[in-house]
N, C-alpha and C positions, 0 to 999 in steps of 0.2 A: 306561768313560769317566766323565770327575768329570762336576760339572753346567757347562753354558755357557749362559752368558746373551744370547737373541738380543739386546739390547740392546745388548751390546758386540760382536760380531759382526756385525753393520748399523750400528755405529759406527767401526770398523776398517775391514771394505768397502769403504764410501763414501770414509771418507782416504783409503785407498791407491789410489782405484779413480775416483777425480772427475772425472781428464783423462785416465785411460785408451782409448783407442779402437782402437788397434793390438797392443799386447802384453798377458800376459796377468799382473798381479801381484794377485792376490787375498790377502788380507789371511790371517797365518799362523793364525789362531783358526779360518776359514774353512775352510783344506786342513784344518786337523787334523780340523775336525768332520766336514767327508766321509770323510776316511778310517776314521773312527772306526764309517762305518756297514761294514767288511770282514764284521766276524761275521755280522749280520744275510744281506748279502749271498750268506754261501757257505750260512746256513743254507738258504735261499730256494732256490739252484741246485743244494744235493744233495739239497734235499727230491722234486726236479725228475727231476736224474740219475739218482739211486740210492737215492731213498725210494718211498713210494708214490705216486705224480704220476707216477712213470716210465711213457712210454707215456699217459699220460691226453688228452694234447691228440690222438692219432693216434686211441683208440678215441673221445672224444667227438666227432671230426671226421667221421669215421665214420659214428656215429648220425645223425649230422646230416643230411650229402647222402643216406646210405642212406635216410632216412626222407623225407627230401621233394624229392631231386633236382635237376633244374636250378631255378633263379631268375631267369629272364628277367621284366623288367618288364609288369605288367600280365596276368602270369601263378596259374595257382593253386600254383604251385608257390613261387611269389615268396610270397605271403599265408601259407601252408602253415610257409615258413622264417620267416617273423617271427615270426608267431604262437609257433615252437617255442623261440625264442631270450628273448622275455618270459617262456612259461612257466616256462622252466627257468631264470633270474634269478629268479623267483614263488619255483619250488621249493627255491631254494638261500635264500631269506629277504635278498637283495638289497634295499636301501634305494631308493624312487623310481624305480620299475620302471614303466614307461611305451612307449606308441607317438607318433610325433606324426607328423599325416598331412600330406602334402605333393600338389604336383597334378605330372603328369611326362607326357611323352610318352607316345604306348603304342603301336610298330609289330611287327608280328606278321609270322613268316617264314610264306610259303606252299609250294606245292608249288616247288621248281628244279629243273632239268634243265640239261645241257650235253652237247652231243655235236659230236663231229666228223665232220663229212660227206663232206667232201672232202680231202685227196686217197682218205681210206681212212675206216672207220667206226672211232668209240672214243668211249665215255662215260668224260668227266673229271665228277673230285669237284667239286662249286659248292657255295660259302655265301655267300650274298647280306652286302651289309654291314649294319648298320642303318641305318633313313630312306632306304636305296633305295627307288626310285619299282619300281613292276614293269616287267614285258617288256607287260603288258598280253595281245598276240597272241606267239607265239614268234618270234623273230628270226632271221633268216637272212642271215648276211653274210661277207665277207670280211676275217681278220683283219691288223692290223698289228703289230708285235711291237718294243717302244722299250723301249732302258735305261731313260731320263730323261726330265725334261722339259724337258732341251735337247734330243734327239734328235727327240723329239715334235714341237717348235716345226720345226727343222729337216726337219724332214718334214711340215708341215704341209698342205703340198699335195693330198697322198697318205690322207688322214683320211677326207674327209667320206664319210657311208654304212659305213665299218668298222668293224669291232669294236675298240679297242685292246685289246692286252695290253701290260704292265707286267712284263718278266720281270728289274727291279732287282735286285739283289746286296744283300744284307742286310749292312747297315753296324754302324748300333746302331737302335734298337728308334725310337729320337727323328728319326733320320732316315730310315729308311724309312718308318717311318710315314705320310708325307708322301703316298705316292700311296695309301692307304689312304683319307684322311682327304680330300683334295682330288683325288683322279683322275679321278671324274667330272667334275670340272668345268674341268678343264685338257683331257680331252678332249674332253666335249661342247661348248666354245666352238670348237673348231677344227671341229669337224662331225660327231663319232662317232656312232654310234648306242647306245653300250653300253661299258663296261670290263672288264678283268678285270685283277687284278692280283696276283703270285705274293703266297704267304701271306710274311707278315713272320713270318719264323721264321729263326734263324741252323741248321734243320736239316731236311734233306727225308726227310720222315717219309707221305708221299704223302698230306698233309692239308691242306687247306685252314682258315685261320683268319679268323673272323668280326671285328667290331668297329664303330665308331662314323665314320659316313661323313657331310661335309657339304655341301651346295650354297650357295657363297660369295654369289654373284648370281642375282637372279631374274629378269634378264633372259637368261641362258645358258639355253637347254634342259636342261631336265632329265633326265638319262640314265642308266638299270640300272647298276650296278655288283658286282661279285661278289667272292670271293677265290677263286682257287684253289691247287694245291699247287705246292710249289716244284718237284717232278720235272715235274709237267706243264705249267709254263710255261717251262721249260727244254727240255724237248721243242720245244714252240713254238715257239721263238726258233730252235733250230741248224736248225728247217725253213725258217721262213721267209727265213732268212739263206742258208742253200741254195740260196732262189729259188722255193720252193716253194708253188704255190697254197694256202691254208688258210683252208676254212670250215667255220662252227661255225654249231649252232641252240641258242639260249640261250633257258628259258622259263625267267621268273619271278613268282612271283604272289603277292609282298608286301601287307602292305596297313597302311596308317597309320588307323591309329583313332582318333586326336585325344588326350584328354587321357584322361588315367585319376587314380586317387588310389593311393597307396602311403603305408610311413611309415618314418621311421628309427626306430632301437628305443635304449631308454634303461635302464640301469641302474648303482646306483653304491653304492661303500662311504662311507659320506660320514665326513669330517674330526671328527677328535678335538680341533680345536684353531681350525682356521680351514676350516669347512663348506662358507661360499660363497666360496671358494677351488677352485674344480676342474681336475685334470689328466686331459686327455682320454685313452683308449685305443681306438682302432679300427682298424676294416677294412669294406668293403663287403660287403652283406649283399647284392646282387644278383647275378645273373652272366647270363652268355648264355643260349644255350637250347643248345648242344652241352657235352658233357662233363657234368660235376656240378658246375665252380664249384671246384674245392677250393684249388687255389694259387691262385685268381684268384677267391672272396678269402673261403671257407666258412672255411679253416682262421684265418683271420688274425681274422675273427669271434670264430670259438669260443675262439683263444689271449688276445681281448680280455675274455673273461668268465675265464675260466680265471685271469687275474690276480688278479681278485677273490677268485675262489674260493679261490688258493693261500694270498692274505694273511689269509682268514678261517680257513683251515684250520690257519694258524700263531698265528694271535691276535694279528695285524699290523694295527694302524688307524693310517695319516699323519696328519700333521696335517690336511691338507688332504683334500680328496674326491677322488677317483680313480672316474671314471667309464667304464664299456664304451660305445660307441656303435659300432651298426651303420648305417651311412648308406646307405638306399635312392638306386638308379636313379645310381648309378654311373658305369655302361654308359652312361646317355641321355646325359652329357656333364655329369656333376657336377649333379646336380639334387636329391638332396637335402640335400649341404651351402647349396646355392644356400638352399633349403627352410629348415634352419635359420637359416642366419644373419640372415633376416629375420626369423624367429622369436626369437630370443636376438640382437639388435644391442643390444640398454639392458646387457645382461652382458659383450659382450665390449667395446663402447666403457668399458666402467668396470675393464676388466682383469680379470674374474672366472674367464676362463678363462688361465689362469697358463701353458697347455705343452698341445700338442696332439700326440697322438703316431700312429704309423700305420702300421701295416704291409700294404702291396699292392705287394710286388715280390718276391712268392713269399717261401717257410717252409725256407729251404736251409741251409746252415752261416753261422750269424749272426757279421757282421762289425764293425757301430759304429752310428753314424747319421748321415745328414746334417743338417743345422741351418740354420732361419732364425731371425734374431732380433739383439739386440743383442748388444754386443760383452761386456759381460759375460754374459752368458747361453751364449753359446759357452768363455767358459772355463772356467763351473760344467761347462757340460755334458764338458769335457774331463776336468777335475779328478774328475768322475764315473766317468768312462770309465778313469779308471786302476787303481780297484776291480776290472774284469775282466781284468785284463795275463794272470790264470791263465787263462782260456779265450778268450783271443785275440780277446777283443770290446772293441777299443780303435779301430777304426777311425774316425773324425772328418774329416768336411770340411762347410766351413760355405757356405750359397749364398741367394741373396737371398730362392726361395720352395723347397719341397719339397712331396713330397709329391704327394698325385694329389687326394683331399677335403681334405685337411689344406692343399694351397696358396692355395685363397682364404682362409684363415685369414691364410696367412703373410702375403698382402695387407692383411691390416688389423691386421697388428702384434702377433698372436698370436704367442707363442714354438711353432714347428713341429720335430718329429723326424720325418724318417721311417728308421723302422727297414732297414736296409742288409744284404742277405744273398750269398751267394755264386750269383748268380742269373743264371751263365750258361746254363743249363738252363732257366728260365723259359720260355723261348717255342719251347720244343720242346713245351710246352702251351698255351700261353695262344689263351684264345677260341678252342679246339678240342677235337674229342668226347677227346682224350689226356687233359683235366683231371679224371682221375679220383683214386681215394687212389692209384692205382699210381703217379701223381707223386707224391709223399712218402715221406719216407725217416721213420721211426720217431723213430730216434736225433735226426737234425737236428731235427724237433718237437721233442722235450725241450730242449734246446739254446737253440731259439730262446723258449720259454716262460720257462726258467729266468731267462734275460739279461733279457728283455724285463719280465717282473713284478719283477724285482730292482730296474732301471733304473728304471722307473716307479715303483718305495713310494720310493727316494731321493730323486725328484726333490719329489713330493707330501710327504714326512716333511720335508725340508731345512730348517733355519730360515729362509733367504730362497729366495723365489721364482726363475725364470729371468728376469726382469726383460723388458716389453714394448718393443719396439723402436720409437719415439716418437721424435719430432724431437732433441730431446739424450740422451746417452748419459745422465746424469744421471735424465731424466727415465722413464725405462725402468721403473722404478714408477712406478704412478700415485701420485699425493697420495693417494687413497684405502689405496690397502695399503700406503703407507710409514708415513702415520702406524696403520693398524693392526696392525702389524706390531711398529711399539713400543710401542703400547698391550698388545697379548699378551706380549712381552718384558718388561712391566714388572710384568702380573700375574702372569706367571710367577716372576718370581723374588720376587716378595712373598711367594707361596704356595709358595716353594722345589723348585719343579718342575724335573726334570730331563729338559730335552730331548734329551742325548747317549744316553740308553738305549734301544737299538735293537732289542734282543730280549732 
């Protein structure tokens, strides 16, 4: 590719692009210059496929959980993974290699139990949610067994003193979720003593799945909740449907310990061109206390560093920084992006993080991304996406926030990806002892590293940024990086530098 001059390319842009907000006409100096990075591109995905990187994110994944196990918050195993992930940024000579400590919840799973008493004896699997209260003494009651929480309401008579069970049909992940997240407290206001509610899994694998439970009002009673598997809340239901007495004795002996300290983890290649410019890469460094964490979100970590490492391994620097972050406590309900962003609000209110990227919806055959951000920023990021048509990672759709850390970003106008994978199979692990490496497939690792570091050196190399998403479309740069954006354009080509050469 000859030389282009970001000057005239954020002068074309802007013409073609002033009163765009619906369609997508990006000025032709623009497409060409993305297209222009294809070489670069396949170099990156067969260094991946079918050089030496093949295989690299599955055994570094690997070393990873094998060596320090689950990460549940407030744990040594939590401390143990961070600690390992600075190291090894340390060891590979990473730029601004850092923890930064945050303060998070800290509840701790104690002994559970669950048995059926009546009509006949059988121990079912229990996993308490987190921030359940405990059973305190063991409970002993009569359960009720509801699709809904119409059915619930419609029965509400019939509640007070029993256990409910939740034996819902798994829809998507966003709607079941629902009695995970609130079913305490839909049932404890009508009178339960306790929940239980089938695991949200679209597959009964006889496991029970853990996760993040809230008590809406403090004036409801407080009351246990648990998950258990989908075979065995299915049982429960064709009994009690039956007509069939059924009790259960539930112990649980949770315990909330108040606050603890944790940190997210920081490391970066930083920018050849424009430094305090950064495009984020992560995944959560926490996980539950069952399984080891690896789709749920060890490997999405390590495939976060692993960028770095590819682009160093090629002798690839973007213009801009390209950062790994591993964002602690996850799991407690977003508390260390919570963490940061009070920590860096003076960088991201001034546009310094340009594109926050994210993968936490499992490491499966990579599809596209989803996108928040403005209306220009969605059609770089498409025009991008066309670079992959060869390995079928074109998929795009654009929605107001994404992401799971990455959406309170999207809230404040950061340009957001989160990385999109073929993740029907997801919650046949997630938040259950299944999430081990035997969830990952080899091949799909490579797959998803190759796309995802390719996709992120283009978006950080680009001449223009994804542009913030701010009250006019126009305004989507700030005045800060629009005028320095033609400041660099103009001593670029004084100094006759060529920004087209990609590798």
């Amino acid at each position: 590719m000859g030389k282009v001059s970001p000057i005239l390319v954020l002068f074309l842009f802007n013409v073609s692009n002033f009163h765009s907000h619906a369609q997508c006409d990006l000025s032709s100096v623009l497409i060409d210059e993305i297209k222009d990075y294809a070489p670069v591109v396949q170099a990156i995905i067969q260094k991946v496929l079918t050089g030496d990187f093949k295989g690299k994110l599955y055994n570094d994944t690997a070393l990873f959980v094998d060596t320090v196990g689950a990460r549940v918050v407030g744990s040594e195993g939590l401390d143990n993974g961070i600690d390992f992930i600075l190291n090894w940024m340390n060891d590979q000579g990473f730029d601004d290699v850092h923890g930064e400590e945050i303060d998070t919840p800290n509840w701790k799973r104690g002994k559970e139990t669950l048995e059926m008493i009546e009509p006949r004896h059988q121990r079912l699997k229990i996993l308490g949610y987190g921030s359940s209260v405990p059973t305190r003494e063991p409970i002993y009651a009569e359960i009720i067994v509801v699709r809904d929480y119409a059915e619930l309401e419609q029965r509400s008579n019939e509640i007070p003193g029993k256990i409910v069970v939740y034996d819902h049909k798994y829809v998507t992940y966003e709607i079941s979720n629902q009695f995970r997240y609130s079913g305490a407290f839909e049932a404890g206001k009508r009178g339960a003593v306790a929940a239980l509610v089938a695991a949200v899994s679209n597959q009964a694998m006889d496991l029970p799945h853990t996760g993040q439970m809230a008590y809406d009002d403090a004036t409801v009673p407080r009351i246990p909740m648990a998950s258990i598997s989908v075979d065995a809340a299915e049982m429960l239901g064709r009994m009690h449907r039956r007509g069939t007495v059924i009790k259960l004795k539930m112990d649980m002996q949770n315990e909330d310990l108040g606050m603890t300290k944790s940190r997210n983890t920081f490391g970066q290649l930083s920018g050849s061109v424009l430094p305090n410019e950064t495009v984020i890469v992560s995944g959560h460094i926490d996980s539950w206390d069952v399984g080891v964490g690896v789709q749920d979100d060890g490997a999405a970590v390590v495939m976060s560093v692993l960028v770095i490492t590819l682009l160093k391994s090629l002798g690839l620097t973007p213009r801009r920084t390209i950062q790994a972050v591993g964002w602690t406590s996850e799991e407690n309900g977003l508390i260390g992006v919570q963490g940061y962003i009070q920590q860096h609000q003076e960088e991201i209110n001034a546009g310094k993080i340009v594109a926050a990227i994210e993968s936490d919806y499992g490491l499966f055959q990579p599809l596209g991304y989803n996108f928040a951000g403005s209306d220009r920023g969605a059609c770089i990021t498409q025009e991008i996406l066309k670079l992959f048509e060869g390995v079928n990672f074109t998929k795009f759709e654009r929605r107001e926030r994404v992401g799971s850390d990455i959406s309170l970003l999207s809230d404040l106008h950061v340009p957001t990806l989160d990385f999109v994978t073929d993740s029907e199979k997801l919650f046949w692990y997630h938040h259950a002892d299944s999430d081990t490496m035997s969830a990952v497939d080899s091949d799909e690792l490579d797959k998803c590293l190759a796309v995802y570091a390719a996709s992120a050196y283009v978006i950080a190399d680009l001449s223009l940024n994804l542009y913030r998403s701010v009250t006019t479309d126009v305004g989507t740069a700030t005045a800060s990086t629009f005028i320095l954006t033609i400041v660099v354009g103009m001593l670029a080509s004084l100094r006759n530098v060529s920004f087209g050469s990609k590798y």
